[in-house]
C-alpha positions as CSV (number, residue, x, y, z in Angstrom):
1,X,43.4,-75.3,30.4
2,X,46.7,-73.8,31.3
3,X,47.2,-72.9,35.0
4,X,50.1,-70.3,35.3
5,X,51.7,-68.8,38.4
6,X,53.4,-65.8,38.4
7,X,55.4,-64.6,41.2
8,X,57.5,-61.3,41.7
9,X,61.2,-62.2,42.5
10,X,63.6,-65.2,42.3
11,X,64.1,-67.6,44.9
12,X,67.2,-68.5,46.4
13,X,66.4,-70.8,48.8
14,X,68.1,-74.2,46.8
15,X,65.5,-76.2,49.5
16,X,62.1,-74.2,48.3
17,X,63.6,-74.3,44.2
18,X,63.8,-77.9,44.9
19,X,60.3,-78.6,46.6
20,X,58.7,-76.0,43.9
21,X,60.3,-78.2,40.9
22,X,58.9,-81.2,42.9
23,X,55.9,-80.3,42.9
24,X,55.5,-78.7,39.6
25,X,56.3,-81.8,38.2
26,X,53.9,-83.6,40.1
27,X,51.2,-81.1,38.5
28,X,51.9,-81.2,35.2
29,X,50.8,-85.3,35.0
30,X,46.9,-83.7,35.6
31,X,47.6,-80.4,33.6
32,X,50.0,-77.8,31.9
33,X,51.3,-76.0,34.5
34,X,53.9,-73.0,34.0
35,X,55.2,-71.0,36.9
36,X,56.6,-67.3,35.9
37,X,59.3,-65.3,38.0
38,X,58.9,-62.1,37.6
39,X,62.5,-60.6,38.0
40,X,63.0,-58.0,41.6
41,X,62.6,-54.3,40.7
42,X,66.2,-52.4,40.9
43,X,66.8,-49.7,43.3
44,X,63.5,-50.3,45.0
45,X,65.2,-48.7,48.5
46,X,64.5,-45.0,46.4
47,X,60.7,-46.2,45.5
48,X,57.7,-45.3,47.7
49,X,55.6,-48.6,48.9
50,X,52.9,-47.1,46.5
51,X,55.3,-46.9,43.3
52,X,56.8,-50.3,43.7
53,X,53.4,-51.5,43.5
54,X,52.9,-50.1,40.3
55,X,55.7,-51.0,38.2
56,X,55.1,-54.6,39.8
57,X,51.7,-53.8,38.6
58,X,52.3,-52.8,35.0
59,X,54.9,-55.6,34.8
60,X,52.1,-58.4,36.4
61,X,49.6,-56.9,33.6
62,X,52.1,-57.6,30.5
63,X,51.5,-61.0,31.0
64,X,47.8,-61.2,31.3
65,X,45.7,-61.1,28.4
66,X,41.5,-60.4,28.0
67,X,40.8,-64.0,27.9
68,X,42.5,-64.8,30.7
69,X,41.2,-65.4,34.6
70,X,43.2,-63.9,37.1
71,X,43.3,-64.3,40.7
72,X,45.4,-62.7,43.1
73,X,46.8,-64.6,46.4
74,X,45.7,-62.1,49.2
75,X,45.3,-62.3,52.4
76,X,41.7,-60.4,52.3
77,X,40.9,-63.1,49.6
78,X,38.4,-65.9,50.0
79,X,39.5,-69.0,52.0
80,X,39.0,-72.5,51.1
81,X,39.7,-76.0,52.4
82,X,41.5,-78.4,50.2
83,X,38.4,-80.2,49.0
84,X,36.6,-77.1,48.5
85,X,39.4,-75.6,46.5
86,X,39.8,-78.6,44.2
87,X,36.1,-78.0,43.9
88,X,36.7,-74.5,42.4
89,X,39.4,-75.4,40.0
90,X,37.3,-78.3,38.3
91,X,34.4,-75.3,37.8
92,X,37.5,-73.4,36.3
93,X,38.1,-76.4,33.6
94,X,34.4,-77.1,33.1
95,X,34.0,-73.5,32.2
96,X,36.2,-73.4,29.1
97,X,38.9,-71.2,30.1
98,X,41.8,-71.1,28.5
99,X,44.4,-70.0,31.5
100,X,43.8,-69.4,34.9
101,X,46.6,-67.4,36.6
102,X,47.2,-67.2,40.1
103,X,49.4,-64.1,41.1
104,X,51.5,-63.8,44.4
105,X,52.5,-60.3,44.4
106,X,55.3,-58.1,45.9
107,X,56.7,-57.4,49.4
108,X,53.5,-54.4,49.3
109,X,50.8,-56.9,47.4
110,X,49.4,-55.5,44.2
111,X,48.4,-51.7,42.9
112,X,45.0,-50.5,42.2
113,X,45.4,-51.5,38.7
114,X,46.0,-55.4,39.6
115,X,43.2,-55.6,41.7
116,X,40.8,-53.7,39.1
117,X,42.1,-56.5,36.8
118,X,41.9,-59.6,38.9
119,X,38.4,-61.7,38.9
120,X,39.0,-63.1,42.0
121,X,41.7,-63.2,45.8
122,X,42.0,-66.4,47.3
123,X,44.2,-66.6,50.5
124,X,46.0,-69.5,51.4
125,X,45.8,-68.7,55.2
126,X,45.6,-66.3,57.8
127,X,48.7,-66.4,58.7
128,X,51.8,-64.8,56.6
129,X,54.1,-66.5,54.8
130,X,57.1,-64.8,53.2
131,X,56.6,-64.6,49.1
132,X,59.1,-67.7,48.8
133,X,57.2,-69.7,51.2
134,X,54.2,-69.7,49.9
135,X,54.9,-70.4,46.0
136,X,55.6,-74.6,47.1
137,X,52.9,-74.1,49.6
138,X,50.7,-73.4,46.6
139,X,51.9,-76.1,44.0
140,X,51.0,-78.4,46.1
141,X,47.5,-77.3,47.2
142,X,47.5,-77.1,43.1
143,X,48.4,-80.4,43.1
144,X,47.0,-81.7,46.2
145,X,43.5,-80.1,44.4
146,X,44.0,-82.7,41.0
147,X,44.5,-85.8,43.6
148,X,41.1,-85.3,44.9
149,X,39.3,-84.9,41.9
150,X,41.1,-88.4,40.9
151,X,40.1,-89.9,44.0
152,X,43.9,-90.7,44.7
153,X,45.4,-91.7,48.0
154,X,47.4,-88.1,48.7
155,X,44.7,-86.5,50.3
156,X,43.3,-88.1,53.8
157,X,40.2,-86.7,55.4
């Protein structure tokens, strides 16, 4: 299995590139892991909240195919612990999937058509992160996930 994450937007932060490359790395010893920037719409100032989320939609669903699984990091989505979220991603591999893609959307979140799309939301917390923060947030909850199912020292409970 494949697990991709696409994102809308470069970072700049050279701190967060770093930490994201860190922990990438780290991932892809348990499995191929592939993170995908979605370049920043131009002009966005003259869009409405409503069309940016569009054209962020129609240029999320390019890279989606049928067989794919697709879950979208929203705040309304469901919440899960560490364990329990390493739990969920071995069901993902035991089921034969080919990719899973997690998604961390725009400044807006995602349009109609995204959600229609997506099989699941998960949210990483209650709070809210900006859309830099949270991509090395989520590496290494990724990677924090394949420790546990290895039974290796990184996680502590």
């Amino acid at each position: 299995m494949t697990i991709k994450l696409i994102a809308i937007g470069k970072t700049d932060n050279k701190a967060i590139v770093e930490l994201i490359e860190e922990y990438a790395k780290r991932l892809n010893f348990y499995i191929k892991f592939e993170l995908e920037i979605i370049p920043d719409l131009k002009n966005t100032k003259s869009l409405s909240e409503t069309i940016q989320k569009q054209k962020e939609g129609e240029l999320i669903l390019k890279k989606v195919i049928a067989s794919d699984e697709l879950i979208l990091l929203d705040e309304r989505g469901k919440s899960y612990s560490s364990v329990d979220f390493s739990s969920y991603i071995q069901k993902k591999m035991n089921s034969g999937l080919k990719q899973l893609i997690f998604v961390i959307g725009g400044p807006y979140g995602f349009s109609e058509e995204v959600y229609a799309r997506a099989n699941g939301k998960i949210s990483i917390s209650k709070m809210t992160f900006s859309h830099q923060m949270i991509r090395p947030f989520f590496i290494e909850q990724l990677y924090r996930a394949f420790t546990i199912l290895r039974n290796e020292p990184y996680h502590h409970e």
